[in-house]
C-alpha positions in Angstrom: 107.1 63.2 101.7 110.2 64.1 99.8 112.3 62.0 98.0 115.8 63.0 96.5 116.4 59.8 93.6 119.1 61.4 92.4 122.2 61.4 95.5 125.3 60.1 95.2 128.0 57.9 97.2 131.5 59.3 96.4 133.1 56.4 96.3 135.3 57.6 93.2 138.0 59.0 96.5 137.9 55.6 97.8 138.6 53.4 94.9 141.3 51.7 96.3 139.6 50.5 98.8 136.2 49.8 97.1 137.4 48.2 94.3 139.6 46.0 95.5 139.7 42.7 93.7 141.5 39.3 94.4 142.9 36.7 93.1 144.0 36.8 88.5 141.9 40.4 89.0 143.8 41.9 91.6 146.4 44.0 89.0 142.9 45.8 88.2 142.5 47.3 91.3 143.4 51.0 91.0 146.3 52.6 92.4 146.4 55.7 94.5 148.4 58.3 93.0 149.9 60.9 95.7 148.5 62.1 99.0 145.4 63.7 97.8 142.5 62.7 99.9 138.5 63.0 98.7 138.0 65.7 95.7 142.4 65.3 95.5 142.5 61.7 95.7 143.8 60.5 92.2 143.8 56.7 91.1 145.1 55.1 88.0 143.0 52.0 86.7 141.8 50.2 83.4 138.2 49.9 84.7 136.3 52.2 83.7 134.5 51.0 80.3 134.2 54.4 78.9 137.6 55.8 77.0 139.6 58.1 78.3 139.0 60.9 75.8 135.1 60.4 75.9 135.4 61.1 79.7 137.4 64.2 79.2 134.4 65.8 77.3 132.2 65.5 80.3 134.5 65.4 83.2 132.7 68.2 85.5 135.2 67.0 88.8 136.5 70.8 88.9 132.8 71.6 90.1 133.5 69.5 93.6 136.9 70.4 93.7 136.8 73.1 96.7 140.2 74.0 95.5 138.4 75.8 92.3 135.9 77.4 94.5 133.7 76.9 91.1 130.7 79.0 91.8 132.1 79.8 95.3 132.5 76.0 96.5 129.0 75.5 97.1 128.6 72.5 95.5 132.1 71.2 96.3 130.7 71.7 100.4 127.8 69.8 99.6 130.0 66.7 98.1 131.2 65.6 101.9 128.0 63.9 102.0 129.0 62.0 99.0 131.6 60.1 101.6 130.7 61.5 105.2 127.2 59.8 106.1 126.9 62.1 109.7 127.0 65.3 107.3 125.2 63.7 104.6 122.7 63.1 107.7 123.2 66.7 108.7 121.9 68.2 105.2 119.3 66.0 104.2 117.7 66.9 107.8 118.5 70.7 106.9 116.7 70.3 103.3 113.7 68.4 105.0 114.1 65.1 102.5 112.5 62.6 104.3 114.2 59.6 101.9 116.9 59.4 99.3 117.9 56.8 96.3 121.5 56.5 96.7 123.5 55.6 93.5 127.4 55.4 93.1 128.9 58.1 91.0 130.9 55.5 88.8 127.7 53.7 87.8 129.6 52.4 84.4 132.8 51.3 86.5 130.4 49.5 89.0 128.5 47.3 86.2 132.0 46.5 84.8 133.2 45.1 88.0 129.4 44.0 89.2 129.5 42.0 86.2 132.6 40.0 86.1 131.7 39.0 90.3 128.5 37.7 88.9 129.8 36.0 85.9 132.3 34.2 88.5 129.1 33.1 90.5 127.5 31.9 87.4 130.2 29.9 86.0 130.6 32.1 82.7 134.0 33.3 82.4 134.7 36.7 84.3 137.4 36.9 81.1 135.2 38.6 78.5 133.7 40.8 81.5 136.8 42.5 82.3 139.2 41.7 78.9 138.5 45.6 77.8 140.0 47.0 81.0 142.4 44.4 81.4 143.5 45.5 77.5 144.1 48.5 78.5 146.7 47.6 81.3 
């Protein structure tokens, strides 16, 4: 049997819809910028926990960009799975993995959010969860 642990969900083209919050928490949603759609799609937000010049030193998003054609697109082809679950069917049958661990690709940006949801459920305030990004509005 083979197992791929480490696949991702693309949902960094979707975050609009994805992370979508209500209520005092709904200014955090991010905002599409432009037309782009999947590797184009561009969002501004105060989510993500990690600052913007720490991302920029290991912001690889040119690789899946098929725009760059960075080592002739192939791994920019092989990001449609990332949002497209019939071809992320498709290759996974092709490469004979019989299971895969899907994580999200904003696994920092999902805790931040995860956390404030739970801290709602649990009665603690969602403030202190989410006051870094909404400092940064």
């Amino acid at each position: 049997m083979i197992i791929d642990i480490d696949s991702h969900v693309r949902e960094i083209y979707f975050m609009d819809e994805i992370y979508k919050l209500d209520g005092i928490y709904s200014k955090l949603t991010p905002k599409k910028v432009g037309e782009g759609r999947f590797q184009q799609a561009r969002f501004l937000h105060s989510l993500d926990p990690v600052s913007r010049k720490a991302r920029a030193g290991v912001d690889h998003n040119h690789m899946f960009d098929p725009k760059t054609q960075w080592r002739a697109g192939e791994l920019a082809e092989r990001q449609v799975g990332g949002y497209d679950m019939k071809a992320r069917l498709n290759a996974i049958a092709r490469e004979g993995i019989d299971r895969q661990i899907l994580q999200t690709f904003q696994v920092a940006l999902l805790r931040t959010v995860q956390a404030a949801q739970d801290s709602l459920l649990s009665k603690r305030s969602p403030d202190a969860v989410l006051q870094p990004a909404l400092d940064r509005l």
